[in-house]
C-alpha positions, 0 to 999 in steps of 0.5 A, a space after each residue: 220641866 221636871 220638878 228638880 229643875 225648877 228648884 236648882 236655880 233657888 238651891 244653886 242661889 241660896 248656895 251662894 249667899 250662905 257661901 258668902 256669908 260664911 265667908 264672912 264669919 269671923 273665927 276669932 269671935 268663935 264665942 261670941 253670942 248676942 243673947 243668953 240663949 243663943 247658940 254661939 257663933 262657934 257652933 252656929 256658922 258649923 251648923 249651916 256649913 254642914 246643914 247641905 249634909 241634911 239636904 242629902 239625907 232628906 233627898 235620899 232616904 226615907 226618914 231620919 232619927 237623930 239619936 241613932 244618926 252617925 253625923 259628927 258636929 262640924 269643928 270650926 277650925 277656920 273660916 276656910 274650912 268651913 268654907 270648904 266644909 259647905 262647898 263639898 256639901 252643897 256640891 252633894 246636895 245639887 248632885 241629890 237634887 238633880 237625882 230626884 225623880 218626879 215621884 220622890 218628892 209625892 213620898 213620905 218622909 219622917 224625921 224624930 228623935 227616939 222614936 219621937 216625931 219631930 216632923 213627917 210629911 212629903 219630901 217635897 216639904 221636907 226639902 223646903 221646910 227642914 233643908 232649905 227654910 232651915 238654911 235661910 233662917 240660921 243664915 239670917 242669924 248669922 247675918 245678925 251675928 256678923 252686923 253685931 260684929 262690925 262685919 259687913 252683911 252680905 246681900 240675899 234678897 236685895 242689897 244689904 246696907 253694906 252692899 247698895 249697889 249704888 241705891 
């Protein structure tokens, strides 16, 4: 079994939790932030919406600098076109994962800002920690953000208190 086929299953179930949760995201709380120092939802539920876009670059190029990225920010116009927005990325994700031959993830891959590295390593790790750790980590924050909310917490690794599935 090739390396791309043991990772589909994960991305394909991490995919649909985070289409959950962003179903979940309320837009009239576009401002809502639980601390100073947090991102506002109005930016947050965009980044994870759009974070399969990052998948595609790390799958398919070499390296990545963000200053010279051409990559607009995700307008948050509705739930559903956020929805909508990470439904077309997750489907090029799969696409570029299922593209990905053996060799690729043995290859280096780098990520910085002018000129600066932020991260570089093999894309088999980049594709984990900078794609796909990336996306649980700020799918849990928005997982926070919808409990702080009075919206219920969708399941990932077991029921939610919102959804026990009778335990």
């Amino acid at each position: 079994m090739s390396i791309n086929e043991l990772l589909l299953s994960e991305l394909d179930a991490e995919m649909k939790k985070t289409r959950t949760t962003l179903e979940r995201v309320p837009a009239e709380k576009k401002e809502f932030a639980p601390h100073a120092k947090s991102m506002p939802l109005g930016k947050l539920a965009p980044h994870v919406a759009q974070l399969a876009e990052f998948g595609v670059t790390i799958l398919t190029t070499p390296e990545l600098d963000f200053s010279k990225g051409s990559t607009a920010r995700l307008p948050f116009d509705s739930t559903a076109q956020l929805v909508q927005a990470f439904d077309e990325g997750a489907a090029k994700v799969r696409a570029a994962l299922q593209a990905t031959p053996d060799e690729a993830w043995k290859e280096n891959w780098k990520l910085s800002f002018q000129g600066k590295t932020i991260f570089e390593g093999s894309r088999f790790l980049a594709y984990r920690e900078m794609f796909l750790n990336h996306l649980v980590h700020h799918r849990a924050q928005l997982g926070v953000y919808l409990r702080l909310n009075d919206k219920p917490v969708p399941a990932t690794y077991g029921p939610s208190a919102d959804d026990t599935m009778g335990f």
